[in-house]
DSSP file (Angstrom, degrees, kcal/mol; ACC not computed):
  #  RESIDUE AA STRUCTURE BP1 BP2  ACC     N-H-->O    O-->H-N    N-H-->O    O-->H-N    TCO  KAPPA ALPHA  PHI   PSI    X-CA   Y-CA   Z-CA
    1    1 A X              0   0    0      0, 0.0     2,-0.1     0, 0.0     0, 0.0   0.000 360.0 360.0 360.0 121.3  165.6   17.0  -33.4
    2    2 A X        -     0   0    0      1,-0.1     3,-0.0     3,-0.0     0, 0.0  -0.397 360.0-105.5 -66.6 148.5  163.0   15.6  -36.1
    3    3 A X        -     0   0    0      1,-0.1     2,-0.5    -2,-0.1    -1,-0.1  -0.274  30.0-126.0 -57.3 152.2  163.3   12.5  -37.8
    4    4 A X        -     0   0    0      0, 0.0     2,-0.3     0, 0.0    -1,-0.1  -0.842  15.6-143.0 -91.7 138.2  164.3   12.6  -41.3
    5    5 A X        -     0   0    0     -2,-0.5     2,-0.3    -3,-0.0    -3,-0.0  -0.760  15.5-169.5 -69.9 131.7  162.2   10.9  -43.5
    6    6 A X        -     0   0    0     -2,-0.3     2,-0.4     0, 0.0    30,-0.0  -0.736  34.6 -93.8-122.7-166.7  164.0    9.0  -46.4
    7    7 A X        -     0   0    0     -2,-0.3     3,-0.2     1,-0.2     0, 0.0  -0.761  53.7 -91.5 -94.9 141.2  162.0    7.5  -49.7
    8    8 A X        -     0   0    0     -2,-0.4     2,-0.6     1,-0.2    -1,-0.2   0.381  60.1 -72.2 -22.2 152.1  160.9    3.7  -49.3
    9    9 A X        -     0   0    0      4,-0.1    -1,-0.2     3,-0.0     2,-0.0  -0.595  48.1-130.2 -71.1 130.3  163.4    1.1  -50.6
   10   10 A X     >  -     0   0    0     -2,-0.6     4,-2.5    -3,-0.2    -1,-0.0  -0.382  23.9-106.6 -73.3 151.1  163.7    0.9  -54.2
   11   11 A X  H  > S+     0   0    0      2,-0.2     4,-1.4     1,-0.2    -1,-0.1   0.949 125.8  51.1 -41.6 -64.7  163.4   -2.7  -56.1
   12   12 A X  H >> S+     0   0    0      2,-0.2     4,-2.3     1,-0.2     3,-0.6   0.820 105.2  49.9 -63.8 -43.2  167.0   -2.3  -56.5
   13   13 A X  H 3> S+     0   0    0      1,-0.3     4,-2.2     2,-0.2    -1,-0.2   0.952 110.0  56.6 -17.7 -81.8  168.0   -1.5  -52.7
   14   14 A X  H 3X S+     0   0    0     -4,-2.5     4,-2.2     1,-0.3    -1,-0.3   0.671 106.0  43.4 -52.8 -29.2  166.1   -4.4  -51.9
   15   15 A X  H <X>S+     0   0    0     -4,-1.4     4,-3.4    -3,-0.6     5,-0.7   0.809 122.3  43.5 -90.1 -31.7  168.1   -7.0  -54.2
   16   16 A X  H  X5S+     0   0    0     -4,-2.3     4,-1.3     2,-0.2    -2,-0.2   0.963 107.7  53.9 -81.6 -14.0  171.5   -5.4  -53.1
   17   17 A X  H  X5S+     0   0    0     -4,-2.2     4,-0.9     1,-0.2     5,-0.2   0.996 118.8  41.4 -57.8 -58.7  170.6   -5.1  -49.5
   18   18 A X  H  <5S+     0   0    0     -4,-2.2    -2,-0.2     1,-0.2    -3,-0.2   0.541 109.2  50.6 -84.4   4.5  170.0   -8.8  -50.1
   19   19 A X  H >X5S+     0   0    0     -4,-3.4     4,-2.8     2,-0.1     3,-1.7   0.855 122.1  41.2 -63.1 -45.4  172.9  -10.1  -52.4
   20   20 A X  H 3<XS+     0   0    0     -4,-1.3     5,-1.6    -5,-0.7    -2,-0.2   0.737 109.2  54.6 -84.1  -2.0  175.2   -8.3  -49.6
   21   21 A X  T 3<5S+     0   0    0     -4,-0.9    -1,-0.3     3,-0.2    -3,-0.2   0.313 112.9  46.2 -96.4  -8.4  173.2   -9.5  -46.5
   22   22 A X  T <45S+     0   0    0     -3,-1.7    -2,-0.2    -5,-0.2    -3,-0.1   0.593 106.0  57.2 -99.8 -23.8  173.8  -13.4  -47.9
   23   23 A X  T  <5S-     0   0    0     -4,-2.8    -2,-0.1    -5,-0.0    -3,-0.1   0.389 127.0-112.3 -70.2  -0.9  177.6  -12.5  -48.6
   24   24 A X  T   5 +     0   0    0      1,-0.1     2,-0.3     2,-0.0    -3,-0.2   0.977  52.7 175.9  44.1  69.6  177.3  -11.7  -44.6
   25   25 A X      < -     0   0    0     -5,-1.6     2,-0.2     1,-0.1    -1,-0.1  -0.525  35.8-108.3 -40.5 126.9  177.8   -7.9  -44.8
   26   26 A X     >  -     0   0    0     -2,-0.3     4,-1.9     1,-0.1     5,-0.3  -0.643  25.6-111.8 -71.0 150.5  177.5   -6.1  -41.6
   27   27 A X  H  > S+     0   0    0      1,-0.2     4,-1.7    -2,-0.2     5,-0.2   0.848 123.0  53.2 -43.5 -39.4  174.3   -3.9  -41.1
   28   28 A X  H  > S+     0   0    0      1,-0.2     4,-2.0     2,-0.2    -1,-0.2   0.951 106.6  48.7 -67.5 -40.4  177.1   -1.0  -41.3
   29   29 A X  H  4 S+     0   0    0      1,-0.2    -2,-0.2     2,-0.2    -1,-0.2   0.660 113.1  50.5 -84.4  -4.3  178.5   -2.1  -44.4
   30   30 A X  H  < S+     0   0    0     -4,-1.9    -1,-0.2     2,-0.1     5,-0.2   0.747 106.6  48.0 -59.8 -46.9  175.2   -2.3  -45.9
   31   31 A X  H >X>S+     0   0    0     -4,-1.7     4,-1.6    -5,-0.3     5,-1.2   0.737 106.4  57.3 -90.6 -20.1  174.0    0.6  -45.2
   32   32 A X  T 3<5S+     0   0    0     -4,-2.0    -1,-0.2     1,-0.3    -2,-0.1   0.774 109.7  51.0 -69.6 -22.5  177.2    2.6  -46.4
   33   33 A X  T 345S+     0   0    0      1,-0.2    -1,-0.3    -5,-0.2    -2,-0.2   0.414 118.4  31.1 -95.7  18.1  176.8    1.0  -49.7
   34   34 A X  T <45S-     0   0    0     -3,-0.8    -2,-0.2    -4,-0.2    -3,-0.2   0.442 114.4-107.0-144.0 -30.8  173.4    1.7  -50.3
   35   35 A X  T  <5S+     0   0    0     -4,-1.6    -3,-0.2     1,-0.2    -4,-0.1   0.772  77.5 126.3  92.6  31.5  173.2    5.4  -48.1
   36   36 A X      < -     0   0    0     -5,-1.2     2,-0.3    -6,-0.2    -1,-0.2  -0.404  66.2-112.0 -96.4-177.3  171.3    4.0  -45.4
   37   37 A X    >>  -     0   0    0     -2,-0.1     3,-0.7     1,-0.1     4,-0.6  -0.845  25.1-122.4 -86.4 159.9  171.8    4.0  -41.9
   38   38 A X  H >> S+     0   0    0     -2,-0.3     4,-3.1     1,-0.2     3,-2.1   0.898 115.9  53.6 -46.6 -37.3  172.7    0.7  -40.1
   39   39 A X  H 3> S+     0   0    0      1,-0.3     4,-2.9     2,-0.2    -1,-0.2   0.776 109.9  51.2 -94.5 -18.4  169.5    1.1  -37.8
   40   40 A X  H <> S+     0   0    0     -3,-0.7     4,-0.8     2,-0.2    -1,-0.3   0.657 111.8  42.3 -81.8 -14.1  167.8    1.5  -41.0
   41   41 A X  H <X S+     0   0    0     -3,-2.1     4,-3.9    -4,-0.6     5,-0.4   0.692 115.0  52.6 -83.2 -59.5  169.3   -1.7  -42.4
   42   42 A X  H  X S+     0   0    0     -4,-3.1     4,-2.6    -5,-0.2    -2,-0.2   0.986 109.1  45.2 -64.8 -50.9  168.7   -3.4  -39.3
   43   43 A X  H  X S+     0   0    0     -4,-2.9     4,-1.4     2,-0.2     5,-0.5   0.992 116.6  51.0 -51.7 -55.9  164.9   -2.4  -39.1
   44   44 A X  H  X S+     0   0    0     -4,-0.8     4,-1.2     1,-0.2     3,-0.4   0.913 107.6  50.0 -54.4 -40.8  164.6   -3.4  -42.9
   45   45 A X  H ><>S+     0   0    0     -4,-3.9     5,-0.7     1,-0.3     3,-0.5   0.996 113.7  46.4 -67.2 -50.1  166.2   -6.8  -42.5
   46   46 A X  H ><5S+     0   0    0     -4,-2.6     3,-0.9    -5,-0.4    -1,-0.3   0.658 104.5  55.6 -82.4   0.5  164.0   -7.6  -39.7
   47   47 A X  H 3<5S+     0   0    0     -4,-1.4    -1,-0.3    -3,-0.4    -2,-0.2   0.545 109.3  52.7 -78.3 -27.0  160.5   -6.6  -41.1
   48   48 A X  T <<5S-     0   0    0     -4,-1.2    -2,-0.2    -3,-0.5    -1,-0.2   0.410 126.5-114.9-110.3  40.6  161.4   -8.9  -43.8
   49   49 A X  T < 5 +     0   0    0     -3,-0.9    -3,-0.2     1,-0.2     2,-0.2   0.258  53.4 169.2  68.5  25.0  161.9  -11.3  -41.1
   50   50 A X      < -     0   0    0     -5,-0.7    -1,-0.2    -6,-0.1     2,-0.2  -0.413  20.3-159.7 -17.8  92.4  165.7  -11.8  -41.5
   51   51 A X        -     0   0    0     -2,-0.2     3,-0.1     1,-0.2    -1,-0.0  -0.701   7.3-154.9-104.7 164.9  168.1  -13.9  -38.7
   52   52 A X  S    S+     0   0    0     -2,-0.2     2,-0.4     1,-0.1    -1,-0.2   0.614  81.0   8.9-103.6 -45.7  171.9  -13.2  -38.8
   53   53 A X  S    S-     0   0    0      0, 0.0     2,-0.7     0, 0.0    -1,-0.1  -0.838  95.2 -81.6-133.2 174.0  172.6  -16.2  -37.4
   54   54 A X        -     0   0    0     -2,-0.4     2,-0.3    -3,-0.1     3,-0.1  -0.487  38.5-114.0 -97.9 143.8  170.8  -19.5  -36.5
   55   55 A X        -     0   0    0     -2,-0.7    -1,-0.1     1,-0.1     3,-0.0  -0.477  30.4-105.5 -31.0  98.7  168.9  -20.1  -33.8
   56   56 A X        -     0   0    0     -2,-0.3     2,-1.4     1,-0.1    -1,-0.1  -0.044  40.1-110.0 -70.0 147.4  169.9  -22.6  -31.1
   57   57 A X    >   -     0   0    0      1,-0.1     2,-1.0    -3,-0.1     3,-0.9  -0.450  31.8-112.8 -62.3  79.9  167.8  -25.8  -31.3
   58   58 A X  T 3> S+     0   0    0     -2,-1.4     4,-3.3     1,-0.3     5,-0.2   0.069 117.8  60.7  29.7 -64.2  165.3  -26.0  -28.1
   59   59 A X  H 3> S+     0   0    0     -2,-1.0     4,-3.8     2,-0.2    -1,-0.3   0.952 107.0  47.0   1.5 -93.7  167.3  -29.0  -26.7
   60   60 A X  H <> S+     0   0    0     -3,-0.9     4,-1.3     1,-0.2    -1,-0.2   0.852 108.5  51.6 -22.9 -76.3  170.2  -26.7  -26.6
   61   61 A X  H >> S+     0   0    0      1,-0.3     4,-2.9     2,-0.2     3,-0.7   0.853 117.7  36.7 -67.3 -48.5  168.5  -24.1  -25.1
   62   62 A X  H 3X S+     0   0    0     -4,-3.3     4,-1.7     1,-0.2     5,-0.4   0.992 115.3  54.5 -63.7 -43.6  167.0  -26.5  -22.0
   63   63 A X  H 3X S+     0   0    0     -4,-3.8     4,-1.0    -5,-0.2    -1,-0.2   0.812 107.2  55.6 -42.0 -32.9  170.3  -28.5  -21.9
   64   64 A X  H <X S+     0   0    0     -4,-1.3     4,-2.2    -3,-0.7    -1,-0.2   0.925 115.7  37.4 -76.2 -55.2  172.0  -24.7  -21.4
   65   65 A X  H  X S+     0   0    0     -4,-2.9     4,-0.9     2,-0.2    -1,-0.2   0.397 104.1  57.7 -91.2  16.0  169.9  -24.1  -18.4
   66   66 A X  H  X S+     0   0    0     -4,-1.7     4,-4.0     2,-0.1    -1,-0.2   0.718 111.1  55.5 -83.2 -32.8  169.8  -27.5  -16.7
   67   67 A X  H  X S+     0   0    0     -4,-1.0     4,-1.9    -5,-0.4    -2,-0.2   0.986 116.8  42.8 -80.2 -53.9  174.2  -26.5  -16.9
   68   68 A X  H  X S+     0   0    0     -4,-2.2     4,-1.6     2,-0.3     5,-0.2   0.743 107.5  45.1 -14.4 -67.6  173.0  -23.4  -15.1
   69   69 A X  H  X S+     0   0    0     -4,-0.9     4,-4.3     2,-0.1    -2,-0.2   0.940 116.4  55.9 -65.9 -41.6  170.6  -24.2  -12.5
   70   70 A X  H  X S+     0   0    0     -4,-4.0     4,-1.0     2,-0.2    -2,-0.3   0.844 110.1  46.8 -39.2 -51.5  173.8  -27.1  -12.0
   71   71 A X  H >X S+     0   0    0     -4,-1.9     3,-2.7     2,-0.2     4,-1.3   0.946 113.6  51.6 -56.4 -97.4  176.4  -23.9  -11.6
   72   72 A X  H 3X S+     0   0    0     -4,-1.6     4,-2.2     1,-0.3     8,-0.5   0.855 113.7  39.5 -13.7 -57.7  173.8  -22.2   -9.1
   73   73 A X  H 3X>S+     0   0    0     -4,-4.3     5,-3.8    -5,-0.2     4,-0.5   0.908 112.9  52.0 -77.2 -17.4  173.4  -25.0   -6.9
   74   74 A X  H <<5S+     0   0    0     -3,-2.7    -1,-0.2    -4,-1.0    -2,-0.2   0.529 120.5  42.3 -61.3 -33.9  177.2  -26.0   -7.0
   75   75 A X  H  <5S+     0   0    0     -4,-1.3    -2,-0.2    -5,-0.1    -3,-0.2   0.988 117.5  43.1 -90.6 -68.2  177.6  -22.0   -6.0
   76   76 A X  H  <5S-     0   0    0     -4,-2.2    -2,-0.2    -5,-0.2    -3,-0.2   0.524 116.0-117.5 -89.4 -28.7  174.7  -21.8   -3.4
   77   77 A X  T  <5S-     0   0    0     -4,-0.5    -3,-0.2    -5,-0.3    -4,-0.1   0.914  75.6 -41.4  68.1  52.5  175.9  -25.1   -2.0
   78   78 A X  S   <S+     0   0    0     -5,-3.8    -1,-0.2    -6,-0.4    -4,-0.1   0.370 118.2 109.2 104.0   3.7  172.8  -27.3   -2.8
   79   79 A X        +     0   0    0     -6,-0.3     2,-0.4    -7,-0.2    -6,-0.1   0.993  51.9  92.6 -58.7 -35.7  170.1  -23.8   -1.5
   80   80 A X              0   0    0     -8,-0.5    -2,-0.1    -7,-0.2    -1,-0.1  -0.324 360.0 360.0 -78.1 109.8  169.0  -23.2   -4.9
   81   81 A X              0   0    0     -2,-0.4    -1,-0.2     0, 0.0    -2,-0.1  -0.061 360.0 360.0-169.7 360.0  165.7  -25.5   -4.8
């Protein structure tokens, strides 16, 4: 089946995608108001480099897997090394 092509995002699209992507809209309910598809909502928000939620801080992230490798070795009964 070929892709469909649709026409670029309009100046207007773009300011309603992003009033209703800061009201936290889903990618579906975006793209239903506007006649997109989500996947097409979802590719636009991330070429204009768009997170849904925030990031955990780096901290976090090591702290997450120090509680990990801790589970594993608790599991493995002290192999995992």
């Amino acid at each position: 089946m070929p892709r469909e092509y649709r026409e670029p995002w309009t100046s207007a699209e773009r300011t309603k995608f992003r009033e209703l992507f800061d009201r936290g809209f889903s990618a579906a309910a975006i793209g239903a108001e506007l006649g997109r598809t989500k996947n097409a909502v979802i590719g636009f928000w991330t070429k204009c480099g768009l997170f849904r939620r925030e990031l955990p801080p780096v901290e976090n992230l090591f702290d997450r897997l120090q509680r990990l490798h801790d589970r594993m070795d608790a599991l493995l009964g002290g192999r995992n090394e």
